[in-house]
N, C-alpha and C positions, 0 to 999 in steps of 0.2 A: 504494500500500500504506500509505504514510502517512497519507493522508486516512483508509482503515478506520481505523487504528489510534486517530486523533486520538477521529473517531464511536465507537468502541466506548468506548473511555475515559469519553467525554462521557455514553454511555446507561448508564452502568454504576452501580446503586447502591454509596453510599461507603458504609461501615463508619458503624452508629447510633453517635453521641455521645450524651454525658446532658444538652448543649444541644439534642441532636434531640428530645428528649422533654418538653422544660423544660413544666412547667403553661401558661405565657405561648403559647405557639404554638397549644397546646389550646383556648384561650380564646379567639384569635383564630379559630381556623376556626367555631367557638360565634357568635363575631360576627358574621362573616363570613355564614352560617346564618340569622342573630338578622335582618340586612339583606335576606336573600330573604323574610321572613317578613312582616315590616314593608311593605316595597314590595307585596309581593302586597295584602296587608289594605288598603294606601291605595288601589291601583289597583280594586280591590272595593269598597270604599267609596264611592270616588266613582264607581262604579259605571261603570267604565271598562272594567274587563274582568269576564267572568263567570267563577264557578269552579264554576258549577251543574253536579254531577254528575263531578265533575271532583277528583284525589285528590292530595297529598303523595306523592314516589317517593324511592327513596334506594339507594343501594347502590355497589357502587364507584368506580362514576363521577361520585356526589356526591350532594346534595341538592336537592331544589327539590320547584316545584307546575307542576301542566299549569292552565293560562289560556284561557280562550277570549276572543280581538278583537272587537272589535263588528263587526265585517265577520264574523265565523264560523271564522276559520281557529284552531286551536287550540296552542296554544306551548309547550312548557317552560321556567321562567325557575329557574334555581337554579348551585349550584358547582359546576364542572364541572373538577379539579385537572387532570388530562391536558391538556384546550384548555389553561389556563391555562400550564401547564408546554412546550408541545409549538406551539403557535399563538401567542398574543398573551399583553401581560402583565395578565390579570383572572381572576379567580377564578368571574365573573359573568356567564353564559350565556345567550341565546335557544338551544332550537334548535326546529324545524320538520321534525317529522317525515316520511317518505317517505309515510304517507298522505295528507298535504295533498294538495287539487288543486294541479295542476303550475302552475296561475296563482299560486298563494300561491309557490312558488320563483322564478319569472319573475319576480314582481314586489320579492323584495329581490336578486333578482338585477341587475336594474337599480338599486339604492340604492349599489352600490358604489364607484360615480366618486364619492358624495358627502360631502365630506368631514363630515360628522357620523356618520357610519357608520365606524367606524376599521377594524371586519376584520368583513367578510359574506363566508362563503365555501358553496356549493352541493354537491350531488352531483358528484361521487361520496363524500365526508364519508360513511360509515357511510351514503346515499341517505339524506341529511338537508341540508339548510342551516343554517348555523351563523352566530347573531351575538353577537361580542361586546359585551359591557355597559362603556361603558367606566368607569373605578373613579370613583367619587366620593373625591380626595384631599381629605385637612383639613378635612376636614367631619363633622359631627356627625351624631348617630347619625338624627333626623329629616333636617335637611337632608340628607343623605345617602341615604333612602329618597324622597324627593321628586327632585332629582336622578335617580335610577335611574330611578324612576317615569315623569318624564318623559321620558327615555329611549326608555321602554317604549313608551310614546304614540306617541313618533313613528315608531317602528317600525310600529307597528298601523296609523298612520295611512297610511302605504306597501301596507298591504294591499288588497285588492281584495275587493268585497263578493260572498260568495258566495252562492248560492241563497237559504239563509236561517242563522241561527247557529245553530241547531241542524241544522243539515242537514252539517255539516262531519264527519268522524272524530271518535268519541268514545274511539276507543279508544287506551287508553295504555302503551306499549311502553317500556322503558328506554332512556334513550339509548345505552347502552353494547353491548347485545348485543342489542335490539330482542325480546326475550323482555318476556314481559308482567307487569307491577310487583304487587309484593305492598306493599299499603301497609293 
């Protein structure tokens, strides 16, 4: 009965302060934001990933953009506060929708002994796979989207190539309730 009590305490929102609201935290989740925006644009640029046809989502389960890997499988990379809160300590998300072919979950399902991978975790997750981004500390607002960037790389680079990239799911669903994004 103690353990409930401990858990319920713990999920329990605390009463807002006027520190919970300060501008400064405001500003950070803006950066926070400002660094999925960044990383996408460099990982496009160098034409790393594609974001043809492909849109910005948002809504309460955070912000971000769908990607597509040169292998074809297609990603969401943006803030994801729940994982962050609830899984690991990042703000900054893959995840790999339940459309993917099951080869694209197979195969970071295997990245997970590896320690450059800090938290890949599979369905049953919302029948998604989930990978953390891990934070770029002390680091500036480029180095810090390069960083992520590479990240990202080598995430992709664990994917397996599918049919063709455009032959992957286009379609884009929220991560939070798999209802389809209005963006």
């Amino acid at each position: 009965m103690e353990g409930l009590c401990d858990r319920a305490d713990a999920e329990a929102m605390l009463p807002i302060t006027a520190e919970d609201i300060d501008t400064g935290r405001a500003q950070r989740q803006l950066d926070f934001v400002s660094l999925v925006e960044r990383t996408a644009d460099l990982l496009v640029g160098q034409k790393t990933v594609s974001a043809n046809r492909l849109r910005w989502s948002n809504g309460s389960w955070g912000v971000g953009r769908y990607l597509r890997a040169p292998a074809g499988a297609i990603f969401w990379f943006g803030t994801f506060p729940r994982y962050w809160a609830e899984m690991y300590p990042t703000p900054w998300w893959l995840l790999f929708d339940a459309d993917q072919p099951a080869e694209v979950h197979q195969a970071l399902k295997a990245v997970t002994t590896d320690p450059r991978f800090p938290y890949v975790v599979g369905p049953p997750i919302f029948f998604r796979t989930v990978v953390a981004v891990p934070p770029p500390l002390g680091m500036e607002a480029d180095e810090a989207a390069k960083s992520m960037a590479d990240f990202i790389i080598l995430v992709c680079e664990s994917l397996p190539v599918l049919a063709g990239p455009e032959t992957a799911s286009t379609s884009q669903t929220s991560p939070a309730t798999d209802e389809p994004t209005d963006s």
